[in-house]
C-alpha positions as CSV (number, residue, x, y, z in Angstrom):
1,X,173.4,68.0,193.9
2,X,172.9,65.6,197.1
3,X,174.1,62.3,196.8
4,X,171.8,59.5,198.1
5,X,174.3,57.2,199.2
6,X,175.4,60.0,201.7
7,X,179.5,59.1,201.0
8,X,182.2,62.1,200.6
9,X,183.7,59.7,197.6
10,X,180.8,60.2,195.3
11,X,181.6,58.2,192.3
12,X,178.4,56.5,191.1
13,X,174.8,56.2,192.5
14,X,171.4,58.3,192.8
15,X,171.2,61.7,194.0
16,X,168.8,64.5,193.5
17,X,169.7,67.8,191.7
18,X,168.6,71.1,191.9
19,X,169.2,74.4,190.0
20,X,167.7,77.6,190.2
21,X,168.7,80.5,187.8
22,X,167.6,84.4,187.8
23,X,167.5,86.3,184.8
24,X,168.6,90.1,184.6
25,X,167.8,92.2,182.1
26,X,170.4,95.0,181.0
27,X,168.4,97.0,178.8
28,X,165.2,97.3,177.4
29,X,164.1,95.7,174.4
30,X,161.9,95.6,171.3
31,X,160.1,92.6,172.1
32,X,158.4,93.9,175.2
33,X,161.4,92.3,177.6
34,X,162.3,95.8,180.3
35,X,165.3,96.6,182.6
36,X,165.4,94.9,185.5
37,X,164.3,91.6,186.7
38,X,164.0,89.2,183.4
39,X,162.9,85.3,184.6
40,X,163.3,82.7,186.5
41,X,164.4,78.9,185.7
42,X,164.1,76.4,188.2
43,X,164.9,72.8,188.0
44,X,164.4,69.7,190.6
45,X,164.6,66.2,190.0
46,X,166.6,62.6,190.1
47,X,170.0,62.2,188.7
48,X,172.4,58.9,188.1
49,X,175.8,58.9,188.2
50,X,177.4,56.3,185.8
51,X,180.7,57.2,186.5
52,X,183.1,60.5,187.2
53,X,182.7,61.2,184.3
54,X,178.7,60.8,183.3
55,X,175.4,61.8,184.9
56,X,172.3,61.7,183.2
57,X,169.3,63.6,185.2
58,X,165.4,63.7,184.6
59,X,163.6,66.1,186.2
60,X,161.3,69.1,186.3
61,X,162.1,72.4,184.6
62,X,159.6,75.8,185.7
63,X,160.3,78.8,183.5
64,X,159.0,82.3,183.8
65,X,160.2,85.1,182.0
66,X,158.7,88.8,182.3
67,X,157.6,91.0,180.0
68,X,156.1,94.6,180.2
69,X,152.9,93.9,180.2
70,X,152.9,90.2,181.4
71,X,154.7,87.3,182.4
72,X,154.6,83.7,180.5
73,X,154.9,80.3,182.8
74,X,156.0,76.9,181.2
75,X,156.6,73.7,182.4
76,X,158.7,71.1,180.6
77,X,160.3,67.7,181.5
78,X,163.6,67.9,181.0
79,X,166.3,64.9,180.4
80,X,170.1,66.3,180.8
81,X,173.4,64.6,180.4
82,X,176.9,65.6,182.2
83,X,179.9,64.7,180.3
84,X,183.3,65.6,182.2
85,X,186.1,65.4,179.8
């Protein structure tokens, strides 16, 4: 996450968010899914913080996820809320 406003008290404003995940597969499964390297998730996009507690982002979310024989891309837009309690 990089705040927009560029202040060390980041309490409310615009910043951008990013998130990249790596899938890892223990064992090999039915449904074609091997041992090894499973996927990929990565995510990029705007984000508002309404308060310390709140954030809502909208952004772009790439997926792939690997199977024996092939691999399956998909693209989705994705709206996520943050709620700190």
């Amino acid at each position: 996450m990089l705040p927009l406003n560029f202040r060390e008290d980041f309490t409310k404003g615009l910043y951008i968010a990013g998130q990249n995940e790596v899938f890892v597969n223990l064992n090999d499964n039915l449904n074609g899914e091997q041992q090894g390297f499973g996927g990929n998730r990565l995510f990029v996009g705007p984000g508002y913080r309404f308060s310390p507690r709140f954030d809502l982002e909208l952004g772009y979310l790439y997926e792939y996820r690997k199977y024996k024989w092939y691999g399956e891309i998909d693209h989705f837009i994705q709206l996520t809320t943050y709620l700190r309690l």
